[in-house]
Structures are given as C-alpha cells and as structure tokens.
py3Dmol code that shows the C-alpha trace and the ligand (Angstrom):
import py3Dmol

protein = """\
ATOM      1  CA  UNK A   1       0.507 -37.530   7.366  1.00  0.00           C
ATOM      2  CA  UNK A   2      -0.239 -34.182   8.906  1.00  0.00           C
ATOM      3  CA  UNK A   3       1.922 -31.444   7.735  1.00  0.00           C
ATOM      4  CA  UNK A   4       3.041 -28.913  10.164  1.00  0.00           C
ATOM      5  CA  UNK A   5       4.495 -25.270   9.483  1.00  0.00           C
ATOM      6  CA  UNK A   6       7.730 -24.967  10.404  1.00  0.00           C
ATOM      7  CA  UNK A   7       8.638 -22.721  13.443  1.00  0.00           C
ATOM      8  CA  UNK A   8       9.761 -19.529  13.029  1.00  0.00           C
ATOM      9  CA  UNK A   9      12.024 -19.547  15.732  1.00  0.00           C
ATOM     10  CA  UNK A  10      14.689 -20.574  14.042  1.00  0.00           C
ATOM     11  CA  UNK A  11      14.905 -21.002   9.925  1.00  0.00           C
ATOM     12  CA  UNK A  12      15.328 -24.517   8.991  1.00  0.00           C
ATOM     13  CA  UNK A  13      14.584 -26.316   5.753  1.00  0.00           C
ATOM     14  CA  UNK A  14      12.629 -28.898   7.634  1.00  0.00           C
ATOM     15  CA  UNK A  15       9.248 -28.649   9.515  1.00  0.00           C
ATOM     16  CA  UNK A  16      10.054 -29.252  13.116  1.00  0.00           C
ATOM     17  CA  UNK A  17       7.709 -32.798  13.267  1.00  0.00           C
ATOM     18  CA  UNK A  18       9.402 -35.761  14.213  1.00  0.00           C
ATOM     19  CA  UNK A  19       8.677 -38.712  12.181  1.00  0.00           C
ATOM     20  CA  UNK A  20       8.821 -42.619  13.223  1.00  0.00           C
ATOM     21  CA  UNK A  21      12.325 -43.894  12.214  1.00  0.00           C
ATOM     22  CA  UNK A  22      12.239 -46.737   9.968  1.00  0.00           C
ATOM     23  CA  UNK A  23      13.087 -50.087  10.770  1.00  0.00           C
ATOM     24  CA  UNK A  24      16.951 -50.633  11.436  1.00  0.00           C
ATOM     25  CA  UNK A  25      17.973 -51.975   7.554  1.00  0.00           C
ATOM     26  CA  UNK A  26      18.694 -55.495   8.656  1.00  0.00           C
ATOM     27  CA  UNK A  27      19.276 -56.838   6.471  1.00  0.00           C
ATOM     28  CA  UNK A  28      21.389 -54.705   4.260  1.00  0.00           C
ATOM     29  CA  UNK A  29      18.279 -54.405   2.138  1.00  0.00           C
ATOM     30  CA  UNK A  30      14.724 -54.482   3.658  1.00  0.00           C
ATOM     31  CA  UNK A  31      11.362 -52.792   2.383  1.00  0.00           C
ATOM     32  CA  UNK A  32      10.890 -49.572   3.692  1.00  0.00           C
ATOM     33  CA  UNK A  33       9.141 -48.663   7.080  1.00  0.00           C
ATOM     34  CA  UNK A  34       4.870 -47.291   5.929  1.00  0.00           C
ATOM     35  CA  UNK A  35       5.968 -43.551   7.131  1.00  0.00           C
ATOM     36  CA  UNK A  36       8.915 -42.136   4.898  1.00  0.00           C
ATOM     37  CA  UNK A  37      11.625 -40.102   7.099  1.00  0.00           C
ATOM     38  CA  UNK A  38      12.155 -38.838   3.244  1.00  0.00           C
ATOM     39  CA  UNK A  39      10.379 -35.715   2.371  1.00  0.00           C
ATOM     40  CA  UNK A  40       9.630 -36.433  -0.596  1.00  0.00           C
ATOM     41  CA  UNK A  41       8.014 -39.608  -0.500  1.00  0.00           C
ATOM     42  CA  UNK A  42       6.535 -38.636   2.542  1.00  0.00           C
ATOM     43  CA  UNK A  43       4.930 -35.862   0.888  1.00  0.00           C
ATOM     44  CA  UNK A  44       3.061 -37.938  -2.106  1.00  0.00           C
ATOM     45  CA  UNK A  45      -0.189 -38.758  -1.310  1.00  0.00           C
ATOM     46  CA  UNK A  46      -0.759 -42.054   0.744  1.00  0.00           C
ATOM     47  CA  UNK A  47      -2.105 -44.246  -2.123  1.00  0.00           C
ATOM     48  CA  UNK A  48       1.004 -43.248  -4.607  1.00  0.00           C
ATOM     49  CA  UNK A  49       3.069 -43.815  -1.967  1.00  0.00           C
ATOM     50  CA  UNK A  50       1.775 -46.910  -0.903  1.00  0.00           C
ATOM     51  CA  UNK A  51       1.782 -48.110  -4.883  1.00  0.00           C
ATOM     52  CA  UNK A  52       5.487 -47.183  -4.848  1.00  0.00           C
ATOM     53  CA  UNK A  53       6.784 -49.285  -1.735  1.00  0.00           C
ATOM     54  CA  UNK A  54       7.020 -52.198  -3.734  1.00  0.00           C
ATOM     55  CA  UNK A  55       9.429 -50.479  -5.960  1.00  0.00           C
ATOM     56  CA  UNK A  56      11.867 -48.944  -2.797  1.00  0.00           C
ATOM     57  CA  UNK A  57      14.431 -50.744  -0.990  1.00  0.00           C
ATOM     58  CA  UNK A  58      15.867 -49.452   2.274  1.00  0.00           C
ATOM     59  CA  UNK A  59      19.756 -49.368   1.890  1.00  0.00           C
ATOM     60  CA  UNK A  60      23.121 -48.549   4.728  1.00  0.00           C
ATOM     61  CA  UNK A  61      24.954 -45.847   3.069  1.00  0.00           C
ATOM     62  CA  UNK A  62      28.602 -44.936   4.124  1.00  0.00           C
ATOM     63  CA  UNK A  63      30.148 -41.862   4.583  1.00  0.00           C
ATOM     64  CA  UNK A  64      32.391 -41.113   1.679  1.00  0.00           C
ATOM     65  CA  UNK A  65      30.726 -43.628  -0.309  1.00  0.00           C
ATOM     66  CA  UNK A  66      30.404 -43.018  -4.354  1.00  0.00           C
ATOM     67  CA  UNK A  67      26.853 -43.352  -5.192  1.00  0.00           C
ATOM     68  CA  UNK A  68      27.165 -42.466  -8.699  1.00  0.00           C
ATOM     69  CA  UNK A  69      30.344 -40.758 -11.112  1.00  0.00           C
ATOM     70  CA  UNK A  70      30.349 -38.243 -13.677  1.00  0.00           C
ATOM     71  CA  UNK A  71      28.696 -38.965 -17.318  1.00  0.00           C
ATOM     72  CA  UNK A  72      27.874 -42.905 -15.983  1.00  0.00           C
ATOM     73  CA  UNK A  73      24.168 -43.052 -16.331  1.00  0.00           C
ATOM     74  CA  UNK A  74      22.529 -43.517 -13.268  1.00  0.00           C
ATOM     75  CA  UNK A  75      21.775 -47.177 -12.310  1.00  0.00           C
ATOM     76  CA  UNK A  76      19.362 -46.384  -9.251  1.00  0.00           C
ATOM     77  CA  UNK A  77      17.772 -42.899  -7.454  1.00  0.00           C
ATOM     78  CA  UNK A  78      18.426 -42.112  -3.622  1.00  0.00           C
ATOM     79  CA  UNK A  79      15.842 -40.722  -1.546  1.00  0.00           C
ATOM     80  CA  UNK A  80      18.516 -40.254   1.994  1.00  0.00           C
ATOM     81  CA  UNK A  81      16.408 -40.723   5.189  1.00  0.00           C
ATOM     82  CA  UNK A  82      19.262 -38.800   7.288  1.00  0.00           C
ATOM     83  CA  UNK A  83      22.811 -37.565   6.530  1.00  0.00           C
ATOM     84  CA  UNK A  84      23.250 -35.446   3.561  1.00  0.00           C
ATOM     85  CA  UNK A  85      24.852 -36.461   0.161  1.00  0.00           C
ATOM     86  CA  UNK A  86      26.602 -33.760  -2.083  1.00  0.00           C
ATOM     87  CA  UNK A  87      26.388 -33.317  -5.895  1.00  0.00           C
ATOM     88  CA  UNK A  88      30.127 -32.362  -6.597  1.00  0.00           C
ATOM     89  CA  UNK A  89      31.828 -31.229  -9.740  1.00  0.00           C
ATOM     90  CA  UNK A  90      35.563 -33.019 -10.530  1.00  0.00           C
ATOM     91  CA  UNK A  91      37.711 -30.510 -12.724  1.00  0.00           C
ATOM     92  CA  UNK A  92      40.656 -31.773 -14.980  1.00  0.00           C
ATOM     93  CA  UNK A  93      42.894 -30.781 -12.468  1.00  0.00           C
ATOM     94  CA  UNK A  94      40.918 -33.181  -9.453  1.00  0.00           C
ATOM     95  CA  UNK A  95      39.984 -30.373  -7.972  1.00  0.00           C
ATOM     96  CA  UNK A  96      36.546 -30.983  -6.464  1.00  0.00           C
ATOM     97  CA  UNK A  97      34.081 -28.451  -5.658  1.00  0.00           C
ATOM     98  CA  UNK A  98      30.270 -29.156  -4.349  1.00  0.00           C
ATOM     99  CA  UNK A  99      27.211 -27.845  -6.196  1.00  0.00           C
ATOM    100  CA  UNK A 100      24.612 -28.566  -3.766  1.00  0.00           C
ATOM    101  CA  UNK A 101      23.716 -30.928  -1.029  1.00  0.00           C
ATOM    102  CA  UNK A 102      20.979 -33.088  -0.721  1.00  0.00           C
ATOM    103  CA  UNK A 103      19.687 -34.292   2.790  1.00  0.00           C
ATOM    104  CA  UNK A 104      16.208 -36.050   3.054  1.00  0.00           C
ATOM    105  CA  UNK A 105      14.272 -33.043   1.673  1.00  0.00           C
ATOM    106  CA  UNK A 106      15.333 -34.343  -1.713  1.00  0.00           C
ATOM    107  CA  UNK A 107      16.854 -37.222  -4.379  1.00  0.00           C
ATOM    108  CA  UNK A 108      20.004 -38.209  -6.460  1.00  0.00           C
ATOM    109  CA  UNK A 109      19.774 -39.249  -9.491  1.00  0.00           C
ATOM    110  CA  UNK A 110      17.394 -36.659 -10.993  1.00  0.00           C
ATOM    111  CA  UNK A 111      19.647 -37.514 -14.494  1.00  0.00           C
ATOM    112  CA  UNK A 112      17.928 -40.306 -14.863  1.00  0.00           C
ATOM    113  CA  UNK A 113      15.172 -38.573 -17.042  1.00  0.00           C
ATOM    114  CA  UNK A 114      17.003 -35.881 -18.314  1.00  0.00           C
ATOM    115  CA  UNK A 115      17.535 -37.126 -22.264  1.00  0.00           C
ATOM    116  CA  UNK A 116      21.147 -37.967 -21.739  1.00  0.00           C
ATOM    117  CA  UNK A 117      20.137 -39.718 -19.026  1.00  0.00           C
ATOM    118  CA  UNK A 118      23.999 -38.870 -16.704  1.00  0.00           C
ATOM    119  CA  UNK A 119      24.740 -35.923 -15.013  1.00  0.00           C
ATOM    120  CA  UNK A 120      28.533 -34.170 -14.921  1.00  0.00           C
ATOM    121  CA  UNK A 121      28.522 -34.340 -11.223  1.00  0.00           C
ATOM    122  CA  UNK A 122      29.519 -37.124  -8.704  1.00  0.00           C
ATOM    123  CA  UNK A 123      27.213 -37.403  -5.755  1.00  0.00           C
ATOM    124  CA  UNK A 124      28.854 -38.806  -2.718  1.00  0.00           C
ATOM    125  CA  UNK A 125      28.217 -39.297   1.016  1.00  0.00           C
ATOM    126  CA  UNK A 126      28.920 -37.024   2.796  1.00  0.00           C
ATOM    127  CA  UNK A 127      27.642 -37.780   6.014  1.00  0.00           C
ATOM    128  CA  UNK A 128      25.595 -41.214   6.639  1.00  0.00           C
ATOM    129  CA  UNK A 129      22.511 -40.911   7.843  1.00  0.00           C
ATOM    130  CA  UNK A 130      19.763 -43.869   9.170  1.00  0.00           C
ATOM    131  CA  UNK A 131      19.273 -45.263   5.648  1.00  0.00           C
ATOM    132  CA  UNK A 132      18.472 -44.195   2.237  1.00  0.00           C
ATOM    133  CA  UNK A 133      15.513 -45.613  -0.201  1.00  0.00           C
ATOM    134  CA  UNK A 134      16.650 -46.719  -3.331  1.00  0.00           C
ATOM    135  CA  UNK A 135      14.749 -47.178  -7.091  1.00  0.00           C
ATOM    136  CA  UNK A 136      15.652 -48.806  -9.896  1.00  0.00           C
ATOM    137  CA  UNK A 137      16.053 -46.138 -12.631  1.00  0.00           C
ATOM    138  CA  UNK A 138      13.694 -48.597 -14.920  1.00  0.00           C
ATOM    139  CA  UNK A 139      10.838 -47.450 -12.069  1.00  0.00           C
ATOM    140  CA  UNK A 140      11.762 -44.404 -11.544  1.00  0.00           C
ATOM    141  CA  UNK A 141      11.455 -43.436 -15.374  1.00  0.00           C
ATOM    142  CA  UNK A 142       8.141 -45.464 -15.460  1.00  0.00           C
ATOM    143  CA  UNK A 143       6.563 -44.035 -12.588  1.00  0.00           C
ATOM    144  CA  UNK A 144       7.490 -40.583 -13.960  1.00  0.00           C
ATOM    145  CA  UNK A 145       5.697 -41.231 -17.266  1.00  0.00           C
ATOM    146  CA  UNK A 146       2.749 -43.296 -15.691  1.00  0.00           C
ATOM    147  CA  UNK A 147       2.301 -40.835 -12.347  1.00  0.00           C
ATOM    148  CA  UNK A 148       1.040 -37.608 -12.713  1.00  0.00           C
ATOM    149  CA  UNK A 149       1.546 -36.672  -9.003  1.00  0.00           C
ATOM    150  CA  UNK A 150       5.321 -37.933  -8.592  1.00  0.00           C
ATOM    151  CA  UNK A 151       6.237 -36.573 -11.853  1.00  0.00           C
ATOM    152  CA  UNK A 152       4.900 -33.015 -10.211  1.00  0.00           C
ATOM    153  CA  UNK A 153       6.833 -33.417  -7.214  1.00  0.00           C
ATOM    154  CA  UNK A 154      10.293 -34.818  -8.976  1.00  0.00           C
ATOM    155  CA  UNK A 155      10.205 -31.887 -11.141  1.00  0.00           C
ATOM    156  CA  UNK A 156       9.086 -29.437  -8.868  1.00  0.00           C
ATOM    157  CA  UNK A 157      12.082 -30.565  -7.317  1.00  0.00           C
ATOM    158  CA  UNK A 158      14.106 -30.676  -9.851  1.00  0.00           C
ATOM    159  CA  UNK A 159      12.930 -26.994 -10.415  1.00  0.00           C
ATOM    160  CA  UNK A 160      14.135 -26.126  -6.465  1.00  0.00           C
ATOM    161  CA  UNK A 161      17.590 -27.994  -7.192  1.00  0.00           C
ATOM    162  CA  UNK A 162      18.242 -25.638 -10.019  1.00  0.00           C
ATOM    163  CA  UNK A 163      17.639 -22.960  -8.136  1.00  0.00           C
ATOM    164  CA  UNK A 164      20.274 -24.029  -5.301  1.00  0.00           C
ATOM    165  CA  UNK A 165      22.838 -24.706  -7.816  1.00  0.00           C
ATOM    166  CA  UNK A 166      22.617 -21.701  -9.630  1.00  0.00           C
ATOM    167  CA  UNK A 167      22.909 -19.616  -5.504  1.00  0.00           C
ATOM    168  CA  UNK A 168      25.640 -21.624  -4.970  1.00  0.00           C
ATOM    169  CA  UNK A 169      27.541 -20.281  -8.290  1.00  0.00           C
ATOM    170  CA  UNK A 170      26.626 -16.731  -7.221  1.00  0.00           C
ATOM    171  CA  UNK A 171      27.299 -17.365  -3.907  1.00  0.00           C
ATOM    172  CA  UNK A 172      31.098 -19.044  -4.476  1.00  0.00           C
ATOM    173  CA  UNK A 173      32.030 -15.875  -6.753  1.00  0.00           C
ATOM    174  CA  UNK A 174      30.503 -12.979  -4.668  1.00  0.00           C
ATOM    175  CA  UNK A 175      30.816 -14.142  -1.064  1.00  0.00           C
ATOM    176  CA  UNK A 176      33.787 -15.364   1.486  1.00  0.00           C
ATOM    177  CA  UNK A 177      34.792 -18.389   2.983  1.00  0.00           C
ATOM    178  CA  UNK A 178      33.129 -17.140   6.372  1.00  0.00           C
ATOM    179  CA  UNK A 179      29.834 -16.533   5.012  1.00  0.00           C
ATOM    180  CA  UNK A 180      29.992 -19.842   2.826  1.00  0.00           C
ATOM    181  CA  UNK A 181      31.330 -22.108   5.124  1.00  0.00           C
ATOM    182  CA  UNK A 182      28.547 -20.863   7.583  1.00  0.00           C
ATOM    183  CA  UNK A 183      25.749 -21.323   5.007  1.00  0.00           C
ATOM    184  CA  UNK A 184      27.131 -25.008   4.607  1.00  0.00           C
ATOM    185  CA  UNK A 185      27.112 -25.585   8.335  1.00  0.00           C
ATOM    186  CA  UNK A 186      23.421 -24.552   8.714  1.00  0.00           C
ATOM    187  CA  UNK A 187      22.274 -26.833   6.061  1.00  0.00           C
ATOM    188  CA  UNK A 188      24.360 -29.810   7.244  1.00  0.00           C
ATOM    189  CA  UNK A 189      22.883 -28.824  10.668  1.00  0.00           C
ATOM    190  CA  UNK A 190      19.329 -28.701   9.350  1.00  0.00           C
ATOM    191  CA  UNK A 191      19.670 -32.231   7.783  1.00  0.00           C
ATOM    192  CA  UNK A 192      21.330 -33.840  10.427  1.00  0.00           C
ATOM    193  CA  UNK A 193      19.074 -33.070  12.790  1.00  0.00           C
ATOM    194  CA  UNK A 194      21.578 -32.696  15.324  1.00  0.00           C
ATOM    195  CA  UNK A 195      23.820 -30.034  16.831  1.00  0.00           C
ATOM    196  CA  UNK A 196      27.159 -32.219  16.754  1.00  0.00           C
ATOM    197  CA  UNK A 197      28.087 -34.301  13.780  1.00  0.00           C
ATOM    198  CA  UNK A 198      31.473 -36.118  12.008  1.00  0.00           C
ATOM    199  CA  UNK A 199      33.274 -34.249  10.110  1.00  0.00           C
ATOM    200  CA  UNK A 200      37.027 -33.232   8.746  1.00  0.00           C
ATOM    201  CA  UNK A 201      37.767 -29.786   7.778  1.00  0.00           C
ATOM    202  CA  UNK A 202      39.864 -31.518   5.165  1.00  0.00           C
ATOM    203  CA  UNK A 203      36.277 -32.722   3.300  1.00  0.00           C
ATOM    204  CA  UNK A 204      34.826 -29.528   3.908  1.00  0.00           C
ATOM    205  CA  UNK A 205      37.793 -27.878   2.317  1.00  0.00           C
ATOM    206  CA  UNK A 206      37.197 -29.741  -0.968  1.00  0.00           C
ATOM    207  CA  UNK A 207      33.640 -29.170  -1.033  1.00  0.00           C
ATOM    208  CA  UNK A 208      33.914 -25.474  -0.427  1.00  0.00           C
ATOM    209  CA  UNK A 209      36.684 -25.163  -3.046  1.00  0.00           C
ATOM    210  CA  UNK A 210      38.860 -23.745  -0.121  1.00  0.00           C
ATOM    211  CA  UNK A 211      42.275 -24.932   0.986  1.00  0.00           C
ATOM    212  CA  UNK A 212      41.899 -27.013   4.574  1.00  0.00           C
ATOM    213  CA  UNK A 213      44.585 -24.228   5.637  1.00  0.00           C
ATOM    214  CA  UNK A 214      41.848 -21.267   4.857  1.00  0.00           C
ATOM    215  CA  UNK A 215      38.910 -23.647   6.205  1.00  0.00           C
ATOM    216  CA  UNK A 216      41.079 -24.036   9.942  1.00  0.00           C
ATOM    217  CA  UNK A 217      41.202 -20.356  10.040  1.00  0.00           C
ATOM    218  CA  UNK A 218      37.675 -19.512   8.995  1.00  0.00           C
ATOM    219  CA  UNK A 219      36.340 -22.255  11.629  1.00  0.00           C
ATOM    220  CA  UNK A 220      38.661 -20.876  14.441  1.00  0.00           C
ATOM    221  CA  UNK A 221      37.153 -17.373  13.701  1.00  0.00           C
ATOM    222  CA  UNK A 222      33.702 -18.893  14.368  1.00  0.00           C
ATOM    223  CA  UNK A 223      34.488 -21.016  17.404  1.00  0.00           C
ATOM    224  CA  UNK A 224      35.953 -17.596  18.928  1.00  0.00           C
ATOM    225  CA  UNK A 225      32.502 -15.952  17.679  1.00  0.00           C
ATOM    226  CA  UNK A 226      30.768 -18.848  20.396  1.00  0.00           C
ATOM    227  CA  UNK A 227      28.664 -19.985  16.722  1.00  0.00           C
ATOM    228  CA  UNK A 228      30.585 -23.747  16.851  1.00  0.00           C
ATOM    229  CA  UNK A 229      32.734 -25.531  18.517  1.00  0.00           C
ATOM    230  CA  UNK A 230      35.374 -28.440  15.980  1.00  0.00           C
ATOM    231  CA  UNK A 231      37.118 -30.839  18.107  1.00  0.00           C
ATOM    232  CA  UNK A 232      38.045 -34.394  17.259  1.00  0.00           C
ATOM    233  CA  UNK A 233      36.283 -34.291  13.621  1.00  0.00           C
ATOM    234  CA  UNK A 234      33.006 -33.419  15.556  1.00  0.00           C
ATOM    235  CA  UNK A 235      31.471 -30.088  14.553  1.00  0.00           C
ATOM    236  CA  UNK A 236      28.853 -28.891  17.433  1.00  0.00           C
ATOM    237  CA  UNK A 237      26.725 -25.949  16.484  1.00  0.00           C
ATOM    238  CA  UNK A 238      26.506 -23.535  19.629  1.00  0.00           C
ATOM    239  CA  UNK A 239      24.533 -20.703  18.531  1.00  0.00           C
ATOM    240  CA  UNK A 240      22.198 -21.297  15.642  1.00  0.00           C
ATOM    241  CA  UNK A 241      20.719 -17.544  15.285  1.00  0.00           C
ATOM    242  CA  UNK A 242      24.653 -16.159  15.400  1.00  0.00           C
ATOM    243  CA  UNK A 243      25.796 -18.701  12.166  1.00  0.00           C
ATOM    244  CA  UNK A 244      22.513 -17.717  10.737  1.00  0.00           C
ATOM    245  CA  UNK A 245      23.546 -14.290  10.996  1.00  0.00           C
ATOM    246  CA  UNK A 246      27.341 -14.930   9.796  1.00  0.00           C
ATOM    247  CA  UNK A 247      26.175 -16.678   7.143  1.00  0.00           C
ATOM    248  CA  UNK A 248      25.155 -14.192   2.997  1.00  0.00           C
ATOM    249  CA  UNK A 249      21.592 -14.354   2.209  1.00  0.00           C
ATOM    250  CA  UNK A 250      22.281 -17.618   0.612  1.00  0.00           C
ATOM    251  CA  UNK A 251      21.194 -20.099   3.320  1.00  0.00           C
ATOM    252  CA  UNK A 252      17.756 -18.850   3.654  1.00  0.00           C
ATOM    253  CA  UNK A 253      17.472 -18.788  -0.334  1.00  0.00           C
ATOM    254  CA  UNK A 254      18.466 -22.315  -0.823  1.00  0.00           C
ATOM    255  CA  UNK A 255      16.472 -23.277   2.576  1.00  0.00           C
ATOM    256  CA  UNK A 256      13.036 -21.272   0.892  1.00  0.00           C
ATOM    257  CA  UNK A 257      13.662 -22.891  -2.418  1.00  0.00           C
ATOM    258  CA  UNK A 258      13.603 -26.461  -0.945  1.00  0.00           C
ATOM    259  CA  UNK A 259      11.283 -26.127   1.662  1.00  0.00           C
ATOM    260  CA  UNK A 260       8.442 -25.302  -0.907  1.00  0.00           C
ATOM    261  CA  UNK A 261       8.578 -28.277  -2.734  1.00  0.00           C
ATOM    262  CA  UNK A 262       7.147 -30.212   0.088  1.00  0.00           C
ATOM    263  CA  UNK A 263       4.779 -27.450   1.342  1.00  0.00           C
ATOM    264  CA  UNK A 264       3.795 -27.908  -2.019  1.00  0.00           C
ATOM    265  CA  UNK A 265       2.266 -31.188  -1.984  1.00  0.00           C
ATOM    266  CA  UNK A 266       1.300 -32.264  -5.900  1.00  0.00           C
ATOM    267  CA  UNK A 267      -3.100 -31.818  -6.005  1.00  0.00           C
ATOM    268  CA  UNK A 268      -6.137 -34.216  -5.738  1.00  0.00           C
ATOM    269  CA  UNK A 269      -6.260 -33.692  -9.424  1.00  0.00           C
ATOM    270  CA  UNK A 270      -2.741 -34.771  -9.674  1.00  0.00           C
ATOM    271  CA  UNK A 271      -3.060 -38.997  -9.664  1.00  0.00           C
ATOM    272  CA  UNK A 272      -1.721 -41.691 -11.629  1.00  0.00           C
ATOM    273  CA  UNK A 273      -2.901 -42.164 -14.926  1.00  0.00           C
TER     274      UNK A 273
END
"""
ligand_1 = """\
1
ZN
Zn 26.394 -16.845 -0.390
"""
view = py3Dmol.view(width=600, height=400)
view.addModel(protein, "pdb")
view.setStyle({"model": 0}, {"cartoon": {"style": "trace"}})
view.addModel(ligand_1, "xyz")
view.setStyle({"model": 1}, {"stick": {}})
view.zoomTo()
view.show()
C-alpha cells in the first residue's frame, strides 16, 4: 500500500488515509479482506502478509467482552480493525485501572512470546470496532521464529507498548484527572475514527482509576470548555485542538511512540527465513 504522512493539522496516531473496510464478518468467522484496516499487518510487506492470511481469521468483538484474563496464557493474538481494546490491571481489592489501550495501530496478546508466555493484565473491549483478526498463538510464535520481518515489527511494537505503559505510570502519579481523562479521549478519538462514540463515564471511571463521581465533574468542566459534549452514553468531541491542549504532554508521547512503529516499516533485508 502507499503510505502517507500524517497531517499536521491536527496530531493523530493514525495517517489520515482511508483504507477499504473489510468484508462484513458473516459469518462470525471469515478470512480476512486482501487490505488490512490493521496497522500492523497492513504495514508488513505484501508477500508476508499475503503468506500470513491463511493463518488470520476475521472475528465480531463485543464491547465489554474479555479477550483474555490475568496469568491465563494467551490462547490467540488480536490485531482490532476499529474500536480500541484496553490492557487493564485487577488489584486484590477489584479495583481496575488501565495500562494502555490498543486500537488498530497495534495487538493483544504480545505475552504470547514472552517466556512465561501470560501477562498480569486483562485486555478487554472497550469499544467494538468493525472486526478484529485473530491468530492462533501456535502461529503467532512460529511466524515470530520463522519471519524475520514480523518478528521486527511485533517487537518494535512491543518496544512502543512499553513505552506507553511506562507514560501512563508517570502520567497517573504526576498529572490530574482533567489532563488524563483528556489524553484518553484523544486516543479513543484517534482510534475510533469518529467524533461521537458509546461510552459510560462509569467505564471510564474504572479505567482512569477515578471515581465516576470525579469523572462527571471533570467531563462537565470540559463540555463547559466547548472541547466535548456527553449525552446519552455518547461522547462527541467538539474541539479537537482545545482537548489537545487540555490534555499533559502525555498524548502526543504515547501518539509519537506508536505512530513510529508503522512509519517504520521492517526492511527489504528483513524477509522470512
Ligand atoms: Zn499525563
């Protein structure tokens, strides 16, 4: 595919280039469409990519659906098309607080090399998007061993995750609700592709670490601001440059971090072995 620079109009993780949308999944499980909507895929060169469709299944994920729990090792890795997913941590207490997001930049499961081979974290729907590809963890450890090029991506990714955990630690000691909870809109605006989407201040509450009490506040000082609008469980996103600005330096950070993975597409010398 031809890769395009994103705009500097506005800072968004993704390139502004609209890609085909796969095939509706009918049924539930269909092979994917030839042009990934995921990043990731869609950023391995054509032949690898072509060499792993056999190996990806096109899935309907739900909102608030489990994908995988803490310590269970990982059965299958998501690629999300649309929607966003979130890596969450569960403390003894059931208190649940998000580590990162994933959207269609990115993957779950990256646990599914690591030598333990489960992660601490739950990773959940948050929103649904189109569909999601799916890979057996058998292929995806194979085709990390046997492919040069995707193991470069994964763990260039894997790098970039890292990195957007560890600003998300900083950024839930050092920074405020209002900052944090605008740095979480922008990225669920950037992967949804849309300026209104579903969703309950309760779930943000949790993922924030916040009480839904302090979340209603925060969210009615931005609606006054003219940055959103919340009505209904519908968020709408009025003025992209002013939650930009609202938000801590943490946004663009993650947003760099994950945005070169894919600008930095693994080499001609990179191939499968
Ligand atoms: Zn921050």
């Amino acid at each position: 595919m031809i890769w395009s620079r994103p705009t500097l109009e506005t800072f968004s993780i993704f390139p502004k280039v609209t890609l085909a949308k796969p095939r509706p999944p009918s049924p539930a499980r269909s092979r994917p469409s030839p042009k990934s909507r995921n990043l990731l895929l869609a950023a391995l060169p054509a032949d690898e990519y072509d060499r792993l469709l056999p190996m990806l299944e096109i899935l309907t994920i739900k909102s608030r659906q489990v994908l995988s729990g803490p310590g269970e090792p990982p059965r299958h890795v998501y690629f999300p098309c649309g929607g966003f997913l979130s890596s969450t941590i569960v403390m003894e207490n059931g208190t649940m607080v998000e580590v990162a997001t994933i959207g269609r930049e990115g993957m779950a499961g990256l646990a599914t090399k690591w030598p333990s081979g489960a992660a601490p974290t739950n990773t959940l729907v948050v929103v649904q998007g189109d569909s999601c590809y799916r890979m057996s963890a058998e292929d995806f450890r194979r085709e990390m061993d046997e492919c040069d090029c995707f193991m470069e991506l994964i763990t260039l990714y894997g790098e970039a995750f890292l990195g957007v955990v560890m600003q998300s630690t900083g950024c839930n000691a050092a920074h405020g609700v209002e900052q944090r909870l605008a740095r979480w809109l922008l990225l669920a605006h950037d992967r949804m592709e849309a300026t209104e989407f579903p969703l309950t201040q309760e779930f943000v509450a949790m993922l924030l670490g916040a009480t839904r009490q302090t979340v209603t506040v925060v969210a009615g000082e931005l609606q006054k601001e003219g940055l959103i609008t919340y009505q209904r469980g519908k968020i709408r996103i009025v003025d992209r440059k002013g939650l930009e600005a609202a938000s801590c330096e943490c946004y663009k950070v993650s947003a760099n971090l994950l945005r070169a993975v894919v600008a930095r597409r693994p080499g001609p010398k990179a191939r499968a072995k």
